[in-house]
N, C-alpha and C positions, 0 to 999 in steps of 0.2 A: 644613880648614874649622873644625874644633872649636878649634882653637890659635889661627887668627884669629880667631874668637870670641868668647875670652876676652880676649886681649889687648887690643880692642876696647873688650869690656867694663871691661876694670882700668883703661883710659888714661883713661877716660867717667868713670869713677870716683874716680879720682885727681885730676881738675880740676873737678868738683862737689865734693869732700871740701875740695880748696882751696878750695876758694869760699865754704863754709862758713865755714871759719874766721877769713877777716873780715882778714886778713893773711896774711903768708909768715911762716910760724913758726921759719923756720931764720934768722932776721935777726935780730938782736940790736940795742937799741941807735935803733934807728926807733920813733918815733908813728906811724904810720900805716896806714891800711888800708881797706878797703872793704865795701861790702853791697850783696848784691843785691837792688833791690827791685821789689814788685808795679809794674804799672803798668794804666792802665785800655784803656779801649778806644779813647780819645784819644790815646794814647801818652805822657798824663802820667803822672809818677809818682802813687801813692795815698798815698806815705808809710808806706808797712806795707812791711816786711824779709819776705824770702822765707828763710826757713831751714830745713835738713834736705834738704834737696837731693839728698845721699846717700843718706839713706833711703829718697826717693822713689823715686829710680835702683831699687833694688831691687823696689817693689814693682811696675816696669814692667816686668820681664822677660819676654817672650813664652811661655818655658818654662815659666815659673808656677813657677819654683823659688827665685824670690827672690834670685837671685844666688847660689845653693849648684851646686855640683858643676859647673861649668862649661867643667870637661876630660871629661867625657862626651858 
């Protein structure tokens, strides 16, 4: 359970961290890239980027441990 867990957690993580950063960083050689942004309750966009993604990730951990020690 704890190993599914984690893993869970790293893969959740792994794809907000890309997300972040607005491109695939291992591409060389491309303009291009993307941003996640706000949207209202309309389903427009607000025009406001949603960034830190990752961070947030952590501070939703049920454990309250912020994403630490995650093989316990």
């Amino acid at each position: 359970m704890v190993l599914a867990r984690a893993i869970a957690y790293e893969s959740v993580f792994a794809v907000v961290d890309e997300l972040d950063c607005g491109g695939d960083v291992n591409v060389s050689g491309v303009d291009v890239g993307w941003a996640v942004m706000e949207s209202g309750e309309d389903g427009c966009s607000t025009g406001r980027p949603l960034s830190g993604l990752h961070e947030d990730l952590l501070t939703m951990d049920p454990s309250g441990r912020d994403g630490a020690d995650m093989w316990r």
